[in-house]
N, C-alpha and C positions, 0 to 999 in steps of 0.2 A: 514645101519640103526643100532643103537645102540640098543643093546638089551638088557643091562642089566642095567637096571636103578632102583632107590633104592634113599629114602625118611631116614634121620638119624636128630636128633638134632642137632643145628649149635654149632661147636665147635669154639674155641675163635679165629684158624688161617683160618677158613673156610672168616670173615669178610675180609683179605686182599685178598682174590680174588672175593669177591663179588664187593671189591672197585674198582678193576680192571677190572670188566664186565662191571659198571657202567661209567668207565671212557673213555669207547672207544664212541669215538664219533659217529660212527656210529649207535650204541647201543644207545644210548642218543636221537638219531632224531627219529629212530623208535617209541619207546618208547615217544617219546614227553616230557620225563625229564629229568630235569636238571642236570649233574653229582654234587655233592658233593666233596669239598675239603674234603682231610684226617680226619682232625680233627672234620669237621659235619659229614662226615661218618660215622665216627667211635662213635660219641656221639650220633647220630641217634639209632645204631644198640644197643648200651649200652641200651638207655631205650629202644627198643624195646623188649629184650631181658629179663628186668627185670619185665616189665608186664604180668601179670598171665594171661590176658584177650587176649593175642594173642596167636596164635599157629604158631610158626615159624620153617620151616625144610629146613635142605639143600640138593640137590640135585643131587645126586652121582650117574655118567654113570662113565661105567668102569672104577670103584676104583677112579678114580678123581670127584673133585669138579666143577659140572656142573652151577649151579646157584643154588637161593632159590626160595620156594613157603611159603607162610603161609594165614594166615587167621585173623581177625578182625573183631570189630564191629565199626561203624564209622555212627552217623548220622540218628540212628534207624535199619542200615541196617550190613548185615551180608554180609563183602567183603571178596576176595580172591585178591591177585597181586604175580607175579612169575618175573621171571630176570633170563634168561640162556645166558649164554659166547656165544658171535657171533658165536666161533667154533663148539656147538652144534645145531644150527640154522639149521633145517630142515633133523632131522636124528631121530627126531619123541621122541627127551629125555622132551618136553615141556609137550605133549600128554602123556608121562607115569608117569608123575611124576604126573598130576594135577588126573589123574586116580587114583594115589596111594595117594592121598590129599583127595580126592571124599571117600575115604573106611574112611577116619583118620576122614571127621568132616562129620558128619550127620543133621549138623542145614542148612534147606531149610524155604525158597528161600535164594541163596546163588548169589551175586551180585560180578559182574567184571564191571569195563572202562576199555577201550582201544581206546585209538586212530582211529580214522578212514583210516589211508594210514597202520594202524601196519598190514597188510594181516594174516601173518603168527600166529600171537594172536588171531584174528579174526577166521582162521579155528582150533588152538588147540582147543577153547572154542565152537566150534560146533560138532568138534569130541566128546565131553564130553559131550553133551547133553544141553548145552547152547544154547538160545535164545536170539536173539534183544527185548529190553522190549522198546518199541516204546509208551508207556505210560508215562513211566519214563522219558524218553529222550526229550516227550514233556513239559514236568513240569518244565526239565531242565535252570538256565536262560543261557542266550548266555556264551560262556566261557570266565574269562576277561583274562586269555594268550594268545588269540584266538585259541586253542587247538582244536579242535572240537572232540567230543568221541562219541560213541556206550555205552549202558551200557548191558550187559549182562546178563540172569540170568537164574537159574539153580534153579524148581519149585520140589517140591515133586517127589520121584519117586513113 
């Protein structure tokens, strides 16, 4: 298990391996999205980067760049979404990073999707104190990707 993991601002070449997490297709079915060509990648990341109103960090296990975590407002609701490299997949870098996310934003209730087959999403966000909002999820309408998702959420401590 990796144990030194650490939460830093996304730096401008941290974006070509984020493109390159995103591109592995395996990582794509999990996750339920789409990869992005280069160029909406990288225009993606541009305004994400320029808005005040996000909090975007990248995700560093032993000195290299593991994936990003950040946070959003979107729809009334206060999200969180993460993306680590299939190579960190199950060495516990999702669990510490969203841990060291949890100390950085303090606004609750704090909302995740995830896929319903994504297992390994499914338990970081129960390790961190996340719940199925089974409220939410009814109010839901059916997905038109036919995606189907859990939405998570993470209430006052």
């Amino acid at each position: 298990m990796t144990e030194d993991v650490r939460l830093r601002a996304v730096e401008d070449q941290d974006v070509d391996v984020f493109f390159d997490h995103q591109n592995d297709p395996e990582a794509t079915e999990m996750a339920a999205f789409p990869s992005r060509d280069k160029d909406r990648f990288a225009a993606h990341w541009a305004k994400i980067r320029a808005d005040d109103t996000t909090m975007q960090r990248t995700i560093v296990a032993d000195g290299k760049v593991a994936g990003y975590i950040g946070s959003w407002q979107q729809d009334g609701q206060h999200l969180l979404g993460y993306w680590v490299g299939r190579e960190y997949w199950g060495r516990g870098v999702a669990t510490k990073a969203l841990e060291r996310l949890l100390d950085e934003v303090s606004v609750r209730p704090l909302h995740a999707h995830v896929a319903v087959h994504n297992v390994g999403s499914i338990r970081v966000l129960q390790k961190c104190g996340f719940r199925r909002d089974h409220v939410a999820e009814a109010k839901e309408p059916p997905p038109e990707d036919g995606v189907e998702e859990y939405i998570f959420v993470l209430d006052a401590r």
